[in-house]
C-alpha positions as CSV (number, residue, x, y, z in Angstrom):
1,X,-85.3,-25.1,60.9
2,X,-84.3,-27.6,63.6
3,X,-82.0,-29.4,60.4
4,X,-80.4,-26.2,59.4
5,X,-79.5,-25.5,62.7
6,X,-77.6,-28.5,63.8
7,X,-76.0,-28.8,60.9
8,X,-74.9,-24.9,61.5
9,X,-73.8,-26.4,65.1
10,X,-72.1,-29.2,63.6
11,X,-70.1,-26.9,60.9
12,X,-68.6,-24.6,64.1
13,X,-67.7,-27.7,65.7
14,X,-65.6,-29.0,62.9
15,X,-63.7,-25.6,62.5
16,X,-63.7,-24.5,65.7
17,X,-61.8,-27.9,66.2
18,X,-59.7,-27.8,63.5
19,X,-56.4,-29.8,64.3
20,X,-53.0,-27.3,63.8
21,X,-49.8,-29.3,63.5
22,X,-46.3,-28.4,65.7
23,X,-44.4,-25.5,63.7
24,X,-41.3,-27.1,62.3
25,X,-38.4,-24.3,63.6
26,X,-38.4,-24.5,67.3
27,X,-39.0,-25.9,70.1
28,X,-40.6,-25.6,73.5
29,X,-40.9,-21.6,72.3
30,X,-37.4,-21.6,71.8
31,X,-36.6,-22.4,75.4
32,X,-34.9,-25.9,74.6
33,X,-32.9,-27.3,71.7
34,X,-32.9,-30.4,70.0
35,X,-29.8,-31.3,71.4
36,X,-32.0,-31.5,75.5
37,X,-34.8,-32.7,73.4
38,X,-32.8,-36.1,72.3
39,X,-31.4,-36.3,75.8
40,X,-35.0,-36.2,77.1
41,X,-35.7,-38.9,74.3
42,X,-32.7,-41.2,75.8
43,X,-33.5,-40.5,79.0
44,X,-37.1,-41.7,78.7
45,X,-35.9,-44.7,77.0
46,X,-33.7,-45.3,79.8
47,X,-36.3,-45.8,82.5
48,X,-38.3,-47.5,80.2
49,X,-35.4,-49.4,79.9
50,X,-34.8,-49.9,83.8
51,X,-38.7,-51.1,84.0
52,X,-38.4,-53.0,81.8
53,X,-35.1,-55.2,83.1
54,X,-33.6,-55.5,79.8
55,X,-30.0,-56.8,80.2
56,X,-26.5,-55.1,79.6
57,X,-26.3,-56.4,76.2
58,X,-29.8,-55.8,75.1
59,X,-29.7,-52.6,76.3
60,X,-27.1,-51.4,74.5
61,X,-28.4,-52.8,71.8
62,X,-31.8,-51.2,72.3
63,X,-30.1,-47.3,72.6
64,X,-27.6,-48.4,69.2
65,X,-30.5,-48.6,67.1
66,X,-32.6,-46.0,68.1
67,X,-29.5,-43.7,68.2
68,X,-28.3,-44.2,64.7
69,X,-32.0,-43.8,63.5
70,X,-31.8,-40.1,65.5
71,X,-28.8,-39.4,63.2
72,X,-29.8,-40.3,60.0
73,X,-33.3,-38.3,60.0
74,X,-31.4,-35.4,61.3
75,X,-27.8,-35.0,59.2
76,X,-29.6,-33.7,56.2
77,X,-31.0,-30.7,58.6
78,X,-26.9,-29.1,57.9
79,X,-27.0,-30.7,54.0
80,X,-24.8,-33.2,55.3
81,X,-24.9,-36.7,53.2
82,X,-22.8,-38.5,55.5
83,X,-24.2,-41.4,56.7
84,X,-23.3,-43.1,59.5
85,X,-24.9,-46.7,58.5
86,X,-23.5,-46.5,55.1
87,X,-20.0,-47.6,57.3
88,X,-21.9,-50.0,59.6
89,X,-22.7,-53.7,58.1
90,X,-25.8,-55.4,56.9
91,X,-28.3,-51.8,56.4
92,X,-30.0,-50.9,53.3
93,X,-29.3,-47.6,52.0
94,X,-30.6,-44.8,53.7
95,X,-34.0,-43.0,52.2
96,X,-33.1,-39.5,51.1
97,X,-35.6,-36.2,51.3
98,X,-37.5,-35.5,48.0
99,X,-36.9,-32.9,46.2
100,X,-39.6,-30.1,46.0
101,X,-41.2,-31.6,49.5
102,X,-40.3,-29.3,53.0
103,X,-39.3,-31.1,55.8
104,X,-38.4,-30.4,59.4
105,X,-35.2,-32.9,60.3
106,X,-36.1,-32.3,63.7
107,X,-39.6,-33.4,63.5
108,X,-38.2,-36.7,61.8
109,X,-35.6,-37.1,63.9
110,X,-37.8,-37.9,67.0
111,X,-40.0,-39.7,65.1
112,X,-37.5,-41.8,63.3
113,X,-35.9,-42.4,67.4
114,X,-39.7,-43.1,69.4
115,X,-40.6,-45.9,65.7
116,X,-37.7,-47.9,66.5
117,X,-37.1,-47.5,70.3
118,X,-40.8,-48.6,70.8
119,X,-40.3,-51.7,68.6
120,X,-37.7,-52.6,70.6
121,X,-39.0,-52.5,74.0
122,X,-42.5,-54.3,76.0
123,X,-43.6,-50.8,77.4
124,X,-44.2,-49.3,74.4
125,X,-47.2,-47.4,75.5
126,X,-44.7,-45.0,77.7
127,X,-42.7,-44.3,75.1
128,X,-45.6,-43.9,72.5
129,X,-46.8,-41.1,75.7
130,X,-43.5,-39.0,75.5
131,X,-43.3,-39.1,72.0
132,X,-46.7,-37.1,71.7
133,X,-45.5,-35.0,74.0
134,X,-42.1,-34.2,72.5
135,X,-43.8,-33.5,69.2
136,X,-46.5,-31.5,70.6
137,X,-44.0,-29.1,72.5
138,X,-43.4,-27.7,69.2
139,X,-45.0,-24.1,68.4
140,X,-48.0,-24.3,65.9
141,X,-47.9,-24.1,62.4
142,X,-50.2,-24.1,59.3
143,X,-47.8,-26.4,57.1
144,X,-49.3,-29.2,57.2
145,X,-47.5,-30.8,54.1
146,X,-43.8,-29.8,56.4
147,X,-45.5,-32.2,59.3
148,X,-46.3,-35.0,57.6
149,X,-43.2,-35.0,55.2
150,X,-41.3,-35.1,58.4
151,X,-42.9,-37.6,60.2
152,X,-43.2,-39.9,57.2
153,X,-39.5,-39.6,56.3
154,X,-39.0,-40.5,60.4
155,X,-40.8,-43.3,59.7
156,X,-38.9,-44.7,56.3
157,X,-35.0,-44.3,58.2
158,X,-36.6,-46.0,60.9
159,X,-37.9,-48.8,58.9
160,X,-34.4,-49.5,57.2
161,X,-33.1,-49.7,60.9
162,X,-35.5,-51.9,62.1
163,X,-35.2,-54.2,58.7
164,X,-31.7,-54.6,60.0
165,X,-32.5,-55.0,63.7
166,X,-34.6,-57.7,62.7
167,X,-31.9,-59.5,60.6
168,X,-29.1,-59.4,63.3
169,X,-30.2,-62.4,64.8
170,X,-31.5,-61.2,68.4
171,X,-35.1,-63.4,68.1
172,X,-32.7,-66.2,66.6
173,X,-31.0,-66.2,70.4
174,X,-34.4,-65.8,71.9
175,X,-35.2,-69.3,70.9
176,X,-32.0,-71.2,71.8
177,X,-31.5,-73.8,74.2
178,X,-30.9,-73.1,77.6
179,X,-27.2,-72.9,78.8
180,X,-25.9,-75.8,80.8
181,X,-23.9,-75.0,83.7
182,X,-20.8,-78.6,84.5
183,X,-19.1,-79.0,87.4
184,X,-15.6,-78.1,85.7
185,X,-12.7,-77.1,87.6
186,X,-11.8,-73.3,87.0
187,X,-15.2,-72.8,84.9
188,X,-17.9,-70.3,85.8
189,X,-20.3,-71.8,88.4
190,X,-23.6,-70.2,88.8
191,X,-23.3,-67.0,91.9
192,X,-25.2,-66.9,95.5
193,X,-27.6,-65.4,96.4
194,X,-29.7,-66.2,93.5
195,X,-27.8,-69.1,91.1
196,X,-29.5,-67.1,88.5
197,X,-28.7,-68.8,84.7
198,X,-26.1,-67.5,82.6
199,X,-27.3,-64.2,80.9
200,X,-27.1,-64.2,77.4
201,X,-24.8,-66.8,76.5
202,X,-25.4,-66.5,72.7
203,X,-25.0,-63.0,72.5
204,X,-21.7,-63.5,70.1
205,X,-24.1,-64.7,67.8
206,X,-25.7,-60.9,67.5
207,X,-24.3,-59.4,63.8
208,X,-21.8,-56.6,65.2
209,X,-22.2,-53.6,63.8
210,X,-18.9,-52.6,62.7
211,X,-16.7,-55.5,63.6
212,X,-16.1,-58.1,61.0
213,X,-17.0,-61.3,63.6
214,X,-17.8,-61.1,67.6
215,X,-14.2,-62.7,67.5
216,X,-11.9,-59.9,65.4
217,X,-11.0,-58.4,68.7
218,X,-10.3,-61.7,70.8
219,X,-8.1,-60.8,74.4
220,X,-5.3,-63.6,75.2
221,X,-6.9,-66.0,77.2
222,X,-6.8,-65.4,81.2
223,X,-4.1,-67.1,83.3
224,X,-4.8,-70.4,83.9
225,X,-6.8,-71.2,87.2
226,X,-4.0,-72.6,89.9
227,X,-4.1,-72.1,93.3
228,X,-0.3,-72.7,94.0
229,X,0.6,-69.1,96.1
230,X,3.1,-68.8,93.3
231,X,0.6,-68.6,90.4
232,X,-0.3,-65.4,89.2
233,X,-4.1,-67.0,89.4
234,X,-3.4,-67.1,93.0
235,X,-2.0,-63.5,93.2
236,X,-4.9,-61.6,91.3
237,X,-7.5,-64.1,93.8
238,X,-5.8,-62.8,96.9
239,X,-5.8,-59.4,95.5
240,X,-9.7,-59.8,95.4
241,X,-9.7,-61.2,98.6
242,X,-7.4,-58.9,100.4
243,X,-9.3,-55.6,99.1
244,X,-12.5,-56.8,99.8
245,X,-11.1,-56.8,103.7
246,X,-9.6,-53.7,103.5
247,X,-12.0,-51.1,101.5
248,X,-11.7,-47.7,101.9
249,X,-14.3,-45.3,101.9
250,X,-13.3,-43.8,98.2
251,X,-13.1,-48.0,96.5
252,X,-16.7,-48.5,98.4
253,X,-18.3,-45.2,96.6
254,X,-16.7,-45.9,93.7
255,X,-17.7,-49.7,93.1
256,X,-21.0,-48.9,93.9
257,X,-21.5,-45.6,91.9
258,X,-20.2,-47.8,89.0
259,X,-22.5,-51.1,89.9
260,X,-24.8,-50.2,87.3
261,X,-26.7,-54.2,87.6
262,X,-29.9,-53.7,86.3
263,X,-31.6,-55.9,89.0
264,X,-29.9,-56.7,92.6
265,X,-31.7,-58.8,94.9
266,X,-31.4,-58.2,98.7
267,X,-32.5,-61.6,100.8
268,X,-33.6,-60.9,104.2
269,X,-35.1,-64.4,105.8
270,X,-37.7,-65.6,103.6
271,X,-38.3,-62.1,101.3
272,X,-36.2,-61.0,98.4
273,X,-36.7,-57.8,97.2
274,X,-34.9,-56.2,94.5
275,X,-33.6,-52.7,93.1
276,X,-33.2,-52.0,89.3
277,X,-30.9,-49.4,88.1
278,X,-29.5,-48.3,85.1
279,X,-27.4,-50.8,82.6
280,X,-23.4,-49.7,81.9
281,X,-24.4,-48.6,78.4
282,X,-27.4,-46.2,80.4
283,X,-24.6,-44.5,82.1
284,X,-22.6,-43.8,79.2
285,X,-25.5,-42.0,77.2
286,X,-25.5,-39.8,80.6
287,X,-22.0,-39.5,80.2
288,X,-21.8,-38.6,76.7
289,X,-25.2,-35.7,77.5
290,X,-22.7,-34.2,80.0
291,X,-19.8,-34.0,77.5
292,X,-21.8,-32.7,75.1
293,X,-23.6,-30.2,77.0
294,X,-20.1,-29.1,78.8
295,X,-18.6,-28.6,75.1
296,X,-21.8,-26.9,74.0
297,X,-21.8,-29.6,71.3
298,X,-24.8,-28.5,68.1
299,X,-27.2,-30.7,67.7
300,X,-26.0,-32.7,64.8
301,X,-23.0,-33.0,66.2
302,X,-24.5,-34.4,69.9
303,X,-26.5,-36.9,67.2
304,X,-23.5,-37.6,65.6
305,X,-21.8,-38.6,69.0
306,X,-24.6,-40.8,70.8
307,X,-24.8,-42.3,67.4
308,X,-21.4,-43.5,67.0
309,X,-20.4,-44.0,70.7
310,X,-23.6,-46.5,71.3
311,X,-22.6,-48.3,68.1
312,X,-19.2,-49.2,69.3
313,X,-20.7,-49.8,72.9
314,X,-23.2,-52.5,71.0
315,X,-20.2,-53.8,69.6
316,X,-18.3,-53.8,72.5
317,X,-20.9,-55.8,74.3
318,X,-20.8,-58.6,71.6
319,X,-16.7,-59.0,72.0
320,X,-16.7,-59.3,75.2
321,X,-19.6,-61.5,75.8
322,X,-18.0,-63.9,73.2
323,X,-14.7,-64.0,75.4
324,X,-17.2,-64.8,78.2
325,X,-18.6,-67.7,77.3
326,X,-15.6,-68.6,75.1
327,X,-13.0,-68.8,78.3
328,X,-16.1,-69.4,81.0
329,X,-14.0,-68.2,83.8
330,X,-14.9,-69.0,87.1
331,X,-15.7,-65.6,89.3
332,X,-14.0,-64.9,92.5
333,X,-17.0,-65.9,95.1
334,X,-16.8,-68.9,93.6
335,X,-13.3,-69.7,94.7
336,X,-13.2,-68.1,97.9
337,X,-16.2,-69.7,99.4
338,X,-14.6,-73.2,98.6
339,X,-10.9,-72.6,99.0
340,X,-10.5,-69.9,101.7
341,X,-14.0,-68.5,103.3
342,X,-17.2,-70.4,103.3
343,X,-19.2,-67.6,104.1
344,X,-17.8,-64.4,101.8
345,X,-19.8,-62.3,99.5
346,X,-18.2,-59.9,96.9
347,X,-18.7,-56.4,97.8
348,X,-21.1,-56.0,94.7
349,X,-23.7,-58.9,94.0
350,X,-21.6,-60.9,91.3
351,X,-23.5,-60.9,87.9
352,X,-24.7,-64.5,86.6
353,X,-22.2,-64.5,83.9
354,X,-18.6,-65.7,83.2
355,X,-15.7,-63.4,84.5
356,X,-13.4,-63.1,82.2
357,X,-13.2,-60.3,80.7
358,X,-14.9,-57.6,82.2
359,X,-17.7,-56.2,80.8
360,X,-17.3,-52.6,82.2
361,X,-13.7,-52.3,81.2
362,X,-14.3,-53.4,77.4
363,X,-17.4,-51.0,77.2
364,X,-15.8,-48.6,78.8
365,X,-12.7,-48.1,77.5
366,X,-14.2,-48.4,73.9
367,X,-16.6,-45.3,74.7
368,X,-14.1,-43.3,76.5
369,X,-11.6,-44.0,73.2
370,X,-14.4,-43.1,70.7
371,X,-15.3,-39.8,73.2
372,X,-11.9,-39.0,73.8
373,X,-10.9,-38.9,70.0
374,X,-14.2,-37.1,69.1
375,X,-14.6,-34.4,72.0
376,X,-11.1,-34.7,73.6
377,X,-9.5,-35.7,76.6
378,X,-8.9,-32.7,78.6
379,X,-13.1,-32.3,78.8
380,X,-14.1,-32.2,82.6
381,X,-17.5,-33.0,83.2
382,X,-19.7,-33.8,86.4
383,X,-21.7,-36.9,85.9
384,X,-25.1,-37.0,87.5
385,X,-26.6,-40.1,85.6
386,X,-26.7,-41.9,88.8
387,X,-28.7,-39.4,90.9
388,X,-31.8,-40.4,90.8
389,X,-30.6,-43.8,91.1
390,X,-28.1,-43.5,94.0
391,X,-28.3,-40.0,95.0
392,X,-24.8,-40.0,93.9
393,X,-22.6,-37.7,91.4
394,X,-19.0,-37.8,90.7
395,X,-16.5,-35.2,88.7
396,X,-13.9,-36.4,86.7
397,X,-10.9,-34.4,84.9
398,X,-11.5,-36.2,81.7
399,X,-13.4,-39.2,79.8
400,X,-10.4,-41.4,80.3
401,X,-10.4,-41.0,83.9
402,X,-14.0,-42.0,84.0
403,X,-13.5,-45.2,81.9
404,X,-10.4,-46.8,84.7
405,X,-12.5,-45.5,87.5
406,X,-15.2,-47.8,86.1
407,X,-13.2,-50.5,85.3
408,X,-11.3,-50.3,88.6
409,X,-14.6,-50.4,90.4
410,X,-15.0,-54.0,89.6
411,X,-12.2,-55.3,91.4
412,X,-13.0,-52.9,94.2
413,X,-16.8,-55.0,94.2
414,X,-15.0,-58.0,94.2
415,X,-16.2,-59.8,91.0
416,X,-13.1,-59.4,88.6
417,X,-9.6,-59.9,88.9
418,X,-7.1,-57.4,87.5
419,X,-6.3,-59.3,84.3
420,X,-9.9,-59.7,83.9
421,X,-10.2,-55.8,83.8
422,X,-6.5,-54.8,82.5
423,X,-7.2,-57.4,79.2
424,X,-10.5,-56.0,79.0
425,X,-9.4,-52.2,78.4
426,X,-7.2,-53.5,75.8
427,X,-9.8,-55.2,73.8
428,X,-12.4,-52.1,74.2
429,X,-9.9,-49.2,73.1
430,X,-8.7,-52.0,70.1
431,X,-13.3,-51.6,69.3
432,X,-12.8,-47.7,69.8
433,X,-9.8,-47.0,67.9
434,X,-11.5,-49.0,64.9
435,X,-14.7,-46.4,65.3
436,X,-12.2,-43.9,65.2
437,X,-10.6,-44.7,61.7
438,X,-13.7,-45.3,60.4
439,X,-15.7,-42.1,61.2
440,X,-13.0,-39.8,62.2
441,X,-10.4,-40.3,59.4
């Protein structure tokens, strides 16, 4: 009797228990759409991002890849064949749905995102978190096939993404020597307060995504360092020099709105403490959630967009990194503490990497091209990315306006001159504009 019983007790148990799987049609009772779920996706993977202190480059590369595989799990929800990796270089093709098997493109589509972003970050445990909960925000359902086509099919465009990550040559740069810093005249010295090494000095040896070398967009090379008051060196270094005396209120919100340096140390006697914040490429995927949300974008469409936009950003990062430590300009601290005053900080903490070109006008201007072509230019949008960072927001009349007050805010911090940042717009709208042929013919 005592047998019969607790196996009675154990038969309730099991289906009383009995495991129902997230309905595959909406989400969050209908209350959110894909579209905010993907921006909660990117916006986890920012912070885990910002923990983590991954740099500029990395970062963008981190949110590139997990983007595109976003995309290609979902496009097939509209019957849509277009893939977006089929134009890229180096990926196998894409796996396709089978036919006679149900699927829900959403379900794969944060599945295919949360495989590769946690393969591609330490704190993979946070993401694997919000991942569970994104997926169990879904109503119930008894199709139980659906779920686990979905997720599986997640799974397979996220390994072809990963298969290409892994052949792109990022653990090849992990390896390398360390870069040595000479004593050259005109050459990149490492910055106070920290004389941190060079960050990622190999990064032109990443595989671009879309560009046919880290080269193909190459700026002229920056004017050549002379300090004769004539020189146009001397010009744009006095430039530097005399805004940094003379900030207004509107340049100092604006260079520090646009810092975005994923760690700044502060010294104060003997302790160093330091503040992380969101990389350039971190602020963009904001930027590009309030554009879509403003134009009420769908949600292959808002796919579509981050997809895209973070591809040319990754590529954008590679260019310009490859001018960096092709030209090795010397930043402006540099030359002002030794040739005019000893004691003079830029208004920003300069970055431990060469100046020329700069970094946020190349990005920028290749996302704002890419955003402007896709969405328009005549979108206004507020911009709250760096709330919870700085407890700051900004409105601007269009994407284009964002993109020069971003690259303007670098000469405003005092760690680019103006042909530094001028070049650099030229050589990211050149990255956007071939983006734009390619996916927006």
């Amino acid at each position: 009797m005592r047998i019969f019983f607790a196996f009675f007790l154990l038969l309730t148990i099991l289906f009383s228990c009995k495991y129902r799987r997230p309905k595959s049609a909406t989400i969050n009772n209908g209350q959110e759409s894909l579209s905010q779920i993907q921006q909660s996706c990117i916006h986890r993977l920012t912070n885990v991002i910002v923990f983590d202190i991954f740099t500029p480059p990395v970062a963008a590369r981190i949110y590139a890849y997990a983007n595109l595989a976003f995309y290609e799990a979902l496009h097939w929800k509209i019957n849509d064949r277009t893939s977006i990796t089929g134009n890229l270089k180096k990926f196998d093709v894409m796996p396709r749905p089978q036919a006679g098997k149900e699927y829900n493109y959403n379900l794969a589509s944060v599945k295919a995102f949360f495989s590769v972003a946690k393969a591609l970050v330490f704190s993979k445990d946070s993401l694997a978190i919000t991942e569970r909960q994104i997926l169990n925000s879904l109503e119930q359902t008894d199709k139980e096939d659906e779920y686990n086509n979905s997720l599986a099919f997640g799974d397979s465009v996220a390994a072809v993404i990963l298969k290409r990550a892994e052949a792109d040559n990022y653990k090849i740069t992990r390896g390398m020597a360390k870069y040595s810093v000479f004593n050259e005249k005109g050459k990149w010295q490492q910055t106070p307060p920290d004389y941190a090494d060079a960050v990622e000095p190999y990064w032109n040896k990443i595989l671009p995504l879309l560009l046919d070398s880290s080269a193909q967009f190459s700026p002229p090379q920056p004017p050549p360092f002379d300090l004769n008051k004539s020189s146009l060196y001397y010009k744009e270094l006095m430039e530097v020099y005399s805004v940094s005396k003379n900030i207004s209120l509107t340049e100092d919100t604006i260079a520090h709105y646009w810092d975005d340096n994923p760690f700044v140390t502060e010294h104060k006697g003997h302790l160093m403490y330091a503040t992380k914040k969101t990389t350039p490429a971190g602020h963009w995927m904001g930027i590009i959630s309030a554009l879509c949300g403003t134009t009420r974008a769908d949600d292959v469409r808002t796919a579509f967009v981050y997809a895209v936009t973070s591809s040319a950003i990754f590529d954008a990062f590679i260019s310009c990194w490859d001018e960096k430590y092709r030209s090795r300009t010397i930043r402006p601290i540099s030359v002002i503490r030794e040739n005019i005053e000893p004691e003079w900080s830029s208004f920003l903490q300069t970055p431990p990497f060469p100046e020329y070109t700069s970094g946020h006008s190349v990005i920028s201007s290749a996302a704002a091209e890419v955003l402007s072509y896709n969405i328009g230019n005549s979108v206004a949008f507020l911009d709250t990315t760096e709330r919870e960072y700085l407890g700051l927001q900004r409105s601007f009349s269009s994407v284009n306006q964002a993109a020069e007050e971003a690259s303007l805010s670098r000469l405003y911090g005092g760690i680019h001159f103006r042909s530094a940042i001028e070049k650099g717009q030229q050589q990211g709208k050149a990255i956007g504009k071939l983006y734009n042929t390619v996916f927006f013919k």
